[in-house]
C-alpha positions as CSV (number, residue, x, y, z in Angstrom):
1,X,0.0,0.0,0.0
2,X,1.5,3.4,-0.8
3,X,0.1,6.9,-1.0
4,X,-0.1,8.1,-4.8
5,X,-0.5,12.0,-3.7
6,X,0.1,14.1,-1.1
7,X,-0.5,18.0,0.0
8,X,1.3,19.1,2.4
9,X,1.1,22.8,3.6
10,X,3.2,24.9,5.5
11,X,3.1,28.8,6.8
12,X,6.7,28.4,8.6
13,X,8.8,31.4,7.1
14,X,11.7,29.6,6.8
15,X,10.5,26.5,5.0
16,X,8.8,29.0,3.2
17,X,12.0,31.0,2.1
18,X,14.3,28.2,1.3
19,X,11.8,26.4,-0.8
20,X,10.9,29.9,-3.1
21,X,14.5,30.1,-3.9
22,X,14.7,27.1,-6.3
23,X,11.9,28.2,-7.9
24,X,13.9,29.0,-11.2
25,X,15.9,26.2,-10.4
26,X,14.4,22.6,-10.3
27,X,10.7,23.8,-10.7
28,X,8.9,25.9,-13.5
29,X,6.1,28.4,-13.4
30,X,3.0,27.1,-14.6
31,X,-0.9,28.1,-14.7
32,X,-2.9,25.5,-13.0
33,X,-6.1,23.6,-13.9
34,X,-7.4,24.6,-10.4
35,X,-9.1,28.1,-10.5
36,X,-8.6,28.3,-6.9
37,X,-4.6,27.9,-6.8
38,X,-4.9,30.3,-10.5
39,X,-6.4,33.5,-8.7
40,X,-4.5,33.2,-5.3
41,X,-1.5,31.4,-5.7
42,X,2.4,31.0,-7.4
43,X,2.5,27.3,-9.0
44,X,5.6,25.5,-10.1
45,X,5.9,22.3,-11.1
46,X,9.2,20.1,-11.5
47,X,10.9,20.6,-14.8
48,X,11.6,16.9,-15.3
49,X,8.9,15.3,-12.9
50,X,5.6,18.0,-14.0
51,X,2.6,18.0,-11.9
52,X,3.7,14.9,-9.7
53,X,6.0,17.3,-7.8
54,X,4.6,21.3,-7.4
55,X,5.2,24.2,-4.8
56,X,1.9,26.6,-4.3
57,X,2.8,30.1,-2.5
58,X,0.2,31.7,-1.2
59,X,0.5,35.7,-2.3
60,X,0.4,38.1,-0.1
61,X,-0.1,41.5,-1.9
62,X,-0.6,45.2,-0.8
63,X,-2.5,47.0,-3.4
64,X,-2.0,44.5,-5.8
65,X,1.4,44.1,-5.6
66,X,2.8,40.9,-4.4
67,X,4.6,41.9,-0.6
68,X,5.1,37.8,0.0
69,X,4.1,34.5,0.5
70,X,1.9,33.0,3.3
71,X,2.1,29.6,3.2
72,X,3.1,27.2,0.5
73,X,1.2,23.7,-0.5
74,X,4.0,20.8,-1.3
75,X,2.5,18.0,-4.0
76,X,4.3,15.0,-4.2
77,X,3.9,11.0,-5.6
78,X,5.9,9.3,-3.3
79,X,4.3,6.3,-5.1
80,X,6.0,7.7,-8.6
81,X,9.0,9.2,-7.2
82,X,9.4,5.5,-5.9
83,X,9.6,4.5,-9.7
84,X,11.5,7.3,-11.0
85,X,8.0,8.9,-12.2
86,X,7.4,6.3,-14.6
87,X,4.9,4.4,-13.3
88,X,2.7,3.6,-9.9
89,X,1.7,-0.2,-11.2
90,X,4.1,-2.3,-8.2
91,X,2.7,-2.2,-4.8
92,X,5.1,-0.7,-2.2
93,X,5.4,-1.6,1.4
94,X,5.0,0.8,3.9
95,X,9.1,1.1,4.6
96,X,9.4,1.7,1.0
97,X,6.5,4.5,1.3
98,X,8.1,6.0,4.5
99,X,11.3,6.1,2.6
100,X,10.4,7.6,-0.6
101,X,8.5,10.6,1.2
102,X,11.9,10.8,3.6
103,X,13.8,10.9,0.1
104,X,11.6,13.9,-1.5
105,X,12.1,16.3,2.0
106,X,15.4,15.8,1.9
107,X,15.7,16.5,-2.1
108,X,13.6,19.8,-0.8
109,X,16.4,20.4,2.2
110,X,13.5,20.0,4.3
111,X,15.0,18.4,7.9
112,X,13.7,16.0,10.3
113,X,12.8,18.5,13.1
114,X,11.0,20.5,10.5
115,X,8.6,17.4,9.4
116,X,5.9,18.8,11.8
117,X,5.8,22.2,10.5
118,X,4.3,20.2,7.1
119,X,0.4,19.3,7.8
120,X,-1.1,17.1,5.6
121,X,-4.2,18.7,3.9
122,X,-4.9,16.2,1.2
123,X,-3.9,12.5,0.4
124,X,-4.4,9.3,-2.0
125,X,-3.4,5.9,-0.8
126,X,-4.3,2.6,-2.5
127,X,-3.4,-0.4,-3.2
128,X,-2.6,-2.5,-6.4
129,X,-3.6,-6.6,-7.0
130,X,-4.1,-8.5,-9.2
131,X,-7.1,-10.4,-9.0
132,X,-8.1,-14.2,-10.0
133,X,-11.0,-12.9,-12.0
134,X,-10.4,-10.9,-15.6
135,X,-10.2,-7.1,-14.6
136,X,-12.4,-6.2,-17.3
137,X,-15.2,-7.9,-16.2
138,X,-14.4,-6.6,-12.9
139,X,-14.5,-3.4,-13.4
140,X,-17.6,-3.4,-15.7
141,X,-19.4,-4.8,-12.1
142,X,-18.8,-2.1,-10.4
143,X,-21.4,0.2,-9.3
144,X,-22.0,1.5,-6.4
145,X,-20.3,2.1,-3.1
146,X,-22.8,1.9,-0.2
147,X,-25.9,4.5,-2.0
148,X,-23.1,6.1,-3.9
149,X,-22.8,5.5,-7.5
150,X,-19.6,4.4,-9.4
151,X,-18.9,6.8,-12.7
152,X,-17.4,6.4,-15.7
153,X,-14.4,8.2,-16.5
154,X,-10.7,8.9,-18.3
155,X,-11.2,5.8,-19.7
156,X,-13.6,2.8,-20.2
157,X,-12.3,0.8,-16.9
158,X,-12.0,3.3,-14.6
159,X,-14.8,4.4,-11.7
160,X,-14.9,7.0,-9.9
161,X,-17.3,7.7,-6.5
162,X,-17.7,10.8,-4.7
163,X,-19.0,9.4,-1.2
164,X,-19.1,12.7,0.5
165,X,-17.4,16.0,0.2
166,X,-14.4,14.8,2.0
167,X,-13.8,11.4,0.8
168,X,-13.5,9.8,-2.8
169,X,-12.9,6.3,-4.1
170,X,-11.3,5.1,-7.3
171,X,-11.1,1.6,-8.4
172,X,-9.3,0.9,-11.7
173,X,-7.6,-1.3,-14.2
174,X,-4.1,0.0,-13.8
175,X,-2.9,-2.8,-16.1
176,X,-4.6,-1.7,-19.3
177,X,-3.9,2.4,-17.7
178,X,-0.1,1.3,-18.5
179,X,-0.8,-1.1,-21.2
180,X,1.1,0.4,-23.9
181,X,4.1,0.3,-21.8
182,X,5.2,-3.5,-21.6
183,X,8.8,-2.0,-20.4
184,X,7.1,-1.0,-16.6
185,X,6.5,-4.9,-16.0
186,X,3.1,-4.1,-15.1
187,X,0.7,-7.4,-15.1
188,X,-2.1,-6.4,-17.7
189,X,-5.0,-7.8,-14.6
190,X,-3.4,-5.3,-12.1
191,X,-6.4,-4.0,-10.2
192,X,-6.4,-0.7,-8.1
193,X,-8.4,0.6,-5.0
194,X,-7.6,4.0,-3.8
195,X,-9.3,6.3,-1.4
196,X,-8.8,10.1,-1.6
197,X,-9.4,12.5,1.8
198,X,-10.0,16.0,0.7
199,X,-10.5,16.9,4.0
200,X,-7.6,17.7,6.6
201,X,-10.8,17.0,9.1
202,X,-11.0,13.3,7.8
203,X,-7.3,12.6,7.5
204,X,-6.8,13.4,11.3
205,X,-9.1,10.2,12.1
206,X,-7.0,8.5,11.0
207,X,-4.3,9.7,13.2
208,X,-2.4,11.9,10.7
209,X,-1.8,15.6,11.1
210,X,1.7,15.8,9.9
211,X,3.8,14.3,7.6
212,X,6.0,12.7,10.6
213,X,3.1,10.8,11.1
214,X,3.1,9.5,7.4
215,X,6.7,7.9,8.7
216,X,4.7,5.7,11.3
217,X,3.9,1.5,10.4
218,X,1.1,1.7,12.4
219,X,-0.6,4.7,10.2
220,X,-0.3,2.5,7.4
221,X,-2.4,-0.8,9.2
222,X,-4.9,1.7,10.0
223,X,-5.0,3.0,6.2
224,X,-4.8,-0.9,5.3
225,X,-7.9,-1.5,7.6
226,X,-10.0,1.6,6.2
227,X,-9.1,0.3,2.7
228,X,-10.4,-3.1,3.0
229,X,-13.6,-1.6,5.2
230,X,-14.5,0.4,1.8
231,X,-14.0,-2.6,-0.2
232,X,-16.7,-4.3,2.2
233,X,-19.0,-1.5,0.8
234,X,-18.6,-1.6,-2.8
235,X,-21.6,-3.4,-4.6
236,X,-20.3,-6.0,-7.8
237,X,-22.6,-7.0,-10.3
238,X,-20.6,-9.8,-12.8
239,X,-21.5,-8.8,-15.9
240,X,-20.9,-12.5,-17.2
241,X,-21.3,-14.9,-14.9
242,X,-19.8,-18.6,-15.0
243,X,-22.8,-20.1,-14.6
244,X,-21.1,-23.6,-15.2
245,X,-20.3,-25.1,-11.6
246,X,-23.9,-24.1,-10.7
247,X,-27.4,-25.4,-10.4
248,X,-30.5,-24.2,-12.1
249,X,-31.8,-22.9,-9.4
250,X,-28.5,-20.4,-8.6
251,X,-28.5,-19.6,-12.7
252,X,-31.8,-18.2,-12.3
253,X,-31.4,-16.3,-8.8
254,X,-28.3,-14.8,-10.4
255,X,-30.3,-13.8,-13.5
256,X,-33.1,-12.1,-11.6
257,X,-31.4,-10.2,-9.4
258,X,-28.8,-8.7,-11.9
């Protein structure tokens, strides 16, 4: 299990300061998709590793003119970054995780004792297997999640459920995502199940508020156990059926209540 994305904000001057200088350095200026960070914010993303790795500053401006910065937002993959930003298709333990994140701070010269000056505001962690039934047919069964519906979208086989405003669930054929890349070593069935807290409010239930606590193996049973209590809620429907081990009887059942 690994975490695909991560925000993690900061108003410490310092922090703040350092990271602002290598703005014309390793990262790029860049207009984002998101209105919000557009109109209020400074975005750069990595010149070699793009969106998977940006820096928001918040401006601070006296009569227009920009005076400062108030805080800045940190995006990172530690999943990608763990894969050279190829690729998220493997499944990392939660060492590997813990060390990938560890590896990006200290790319950012961001130390140990600062780790708690970085909140986490925003996060996706998931997990990738590969199942014993074909991931198309999988996927195609999916559709609902408790009273929430499963949509469509980016491509055929991948569903997307907004639960509530602070939660989101994704489950995916990450397989035929990479398809095209044969190189990656990705098994065509991989099958992913992600969860995404929008909410700092949600992510402190389950015990995070910084990111020293993303560095903690018992964070990641609690995400593990949250993960497969989702799962629990997510309706299948088999759009084909093997109907050959059963009886008559189950054939028909299965029939009328698809």
């Amino acid at each position: 299990m690994a975490f695909d994305n991560l925000k993690l904000t900061s108003t410490d001057q310092v922090i703040i300061t350092r990271l602002s200088e290598v703005q014309n350095k390793e990262f790029i200026y860049y207009k984002s998709d998101d209105k919000f960070y557009r109109d209020f914010f400074h975005s750069f993303k990595h010149k070699d590793f793009g969106v998977k790795f940006c820096l928001h500053f918040r401006k601070v401006c006296i009569k227009k003119v920009i005076v400062g910065y108030a805080s800045v937002d940190i995006v990172i993959s530690p999943h990608y970054n763990f894969n050279n930003y190829l690729h998220n298709g493997n499944d990392l333990t939660p060492d590997e995780c813990a060390k990938s994140i560890i590896e990006i701070l200290t790319y950012l010269k961001i130390q140990p004792p600062e780790y708690e000056d970085l909140k986490v505001v925003n996060m996706e962690f998931g997990l990738n297997i590969i199942p014993e039934t074909d991931i198309t047919n999988l996927v195609n069964g999916i559709f609902y999640t408790k009273k929430a519906s499963f949509l469509v979208v980016n491509f055929p086989y991948f569903r997307i459920s907004k639960t509530t405003v602070q939660k989101l669930i994704k489950a995916y054929a990450k397989g035929l995502q990479f398809i095209d890349y044969p190189e990656y070593g990705i098994n065509v069935n991989t099958f992913r199940f992600e969860l995404k807290s929008k909410k700092s409010a949600k992510i402190k239930t389950y015990g995070i508020y910084n990111v020293s606590d993303l560095l903690k193996i018992e964070i990641y049973q609690r995400l593990a156990q949250e993960l497969l209590n989702e799962w629990d809620s997510v309706l299948i429907l088999n759009l084909e059926p093997d109907f050959s081990q059963l009886k008559n009887e189950e054939v028909e059942f299965i029939k009328t209540a698809n």
